[in-house]
N, C-alpha and C positions, 0 to 999 in steps of 0.2 A: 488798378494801377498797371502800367503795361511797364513792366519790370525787364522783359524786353526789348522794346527801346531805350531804354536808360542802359542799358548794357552797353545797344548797338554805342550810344551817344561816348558813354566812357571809352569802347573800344578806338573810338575816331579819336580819341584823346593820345594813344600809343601812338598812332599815326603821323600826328602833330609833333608829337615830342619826337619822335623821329626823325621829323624833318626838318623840327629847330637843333640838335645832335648836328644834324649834317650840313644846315646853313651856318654854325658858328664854325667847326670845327675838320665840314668835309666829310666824305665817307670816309669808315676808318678799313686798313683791309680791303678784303675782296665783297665786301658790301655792295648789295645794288638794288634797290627798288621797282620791282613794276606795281605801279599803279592805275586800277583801271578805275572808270570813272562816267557818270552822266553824262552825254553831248547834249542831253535836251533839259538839263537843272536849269530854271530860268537865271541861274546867279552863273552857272559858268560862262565864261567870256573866252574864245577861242573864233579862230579868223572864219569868215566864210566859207571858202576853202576845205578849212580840215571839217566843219561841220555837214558840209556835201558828202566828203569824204567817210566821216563816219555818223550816220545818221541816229543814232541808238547810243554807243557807249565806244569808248577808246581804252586803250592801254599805253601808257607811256613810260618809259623806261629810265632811272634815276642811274647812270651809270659813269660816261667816261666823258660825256659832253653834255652839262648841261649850264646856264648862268644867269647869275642874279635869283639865286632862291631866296624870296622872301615869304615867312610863316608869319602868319595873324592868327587871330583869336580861332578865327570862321572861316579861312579860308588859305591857301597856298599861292601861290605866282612864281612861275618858272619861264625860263627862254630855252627852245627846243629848237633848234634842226629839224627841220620836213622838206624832205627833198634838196638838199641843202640852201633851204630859206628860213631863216630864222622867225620864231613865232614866239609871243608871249601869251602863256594859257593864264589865265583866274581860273581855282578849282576850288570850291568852297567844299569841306568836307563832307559835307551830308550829301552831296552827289558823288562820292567815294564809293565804288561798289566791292576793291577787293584792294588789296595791299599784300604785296610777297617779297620776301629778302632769302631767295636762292642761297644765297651764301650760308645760312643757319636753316634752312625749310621750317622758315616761318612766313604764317598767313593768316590773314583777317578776311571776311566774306562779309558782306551789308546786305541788307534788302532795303529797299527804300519802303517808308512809312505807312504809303500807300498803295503794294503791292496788293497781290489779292491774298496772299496769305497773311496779312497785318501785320508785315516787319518778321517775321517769325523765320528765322535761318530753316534750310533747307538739313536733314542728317548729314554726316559727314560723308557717308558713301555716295549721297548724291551729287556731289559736291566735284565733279571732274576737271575744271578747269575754271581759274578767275576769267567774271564777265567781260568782254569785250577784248579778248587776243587777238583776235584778228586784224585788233587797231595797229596804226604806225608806233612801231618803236624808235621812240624820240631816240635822237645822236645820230650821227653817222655812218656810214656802213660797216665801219670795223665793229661797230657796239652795237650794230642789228643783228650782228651774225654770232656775235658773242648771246647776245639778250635770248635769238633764238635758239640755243640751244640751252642755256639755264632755262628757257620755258618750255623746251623739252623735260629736262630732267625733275622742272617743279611740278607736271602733271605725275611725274609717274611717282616722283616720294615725297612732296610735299605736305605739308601740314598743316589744315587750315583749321583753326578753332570755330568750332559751332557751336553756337547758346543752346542750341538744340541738347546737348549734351549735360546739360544744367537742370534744363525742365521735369517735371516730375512726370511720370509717363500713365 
């Protein structure tokens, strides 16, 4: 039984319901999402362009600009500003690689299934930074410059839950 995947799968559950929280009702507070995520999951759908752009994995920033979030069972759909051109991503969760809400230093870490470690999260000390920062932070430049410095401050005290921490050693 890979008791570990079914973990990852319920953790993408907090995710969801996070993002259904915030498509009914809005962020509440100084709430703000980065989400990093697959650019190569054959289910994400993202323009030309930003996939050139990030060939591996993106981060995108849930904060002061974003429209039309809609949550499904399996998947997200958001409209982002890149460059000031607007984009509509499909992000199916299992290409989810990390989830951070700066606001409370909480965080979620994935591997995907078929990593070489078999889904099996990395220790916590390994753990330096959600996949893919390097990506564009969705919104406009006032919420780039905000986003990078909460992903300054979430490297240095964040909190990312690892199954690793569950396993029996």
């Amino acid at each position: 039984m890979r008791y570990d995947l079914m973990a990852q799968e319920a953790l993408r559950g907090v995710v969801r319901s996070a993002l259904e929280l915030v498509a009914t009702e809005g962020l509440p507070g100084e709430h703000h999402f980065f989400i990093a995520f697959d650019t190569n999951h054959p289910d994400v759908n993202i323009s030309d362009e930003l996939h050139e752009r990030y060939p591996e994995d993106m981060t995108i920033v849930l904060q002061h600009q974003y429209w039309d979030l809609e949550v499904y069972g399996d998947h997200f759909e958001i409209s982002l500003t890149f460059n000031k051109v607007l984009e509509r991503l499909i992000i199916p969760y299992v290409a989810v690689k990390g989830f951070f809400d700066p606001s409370v230093q909480f965080g979620l870490q994935f591997q995907s299934p078929d990593s070489d470690n078999g889904g099996v999260l990395p220790a916590p000390e390994e753990l330096k930074q959600l996949p893919g920062q390097n990506g564009d932070l969705g919104g406009e430049e006032e919420g780039k410059e905000a986003a990078a410095k909460d992903d300054d401050a979430a490297k240095d005290a964040g909190e990312v839950v690892s199954l690793d921490a569950f396993r029996k050693k």
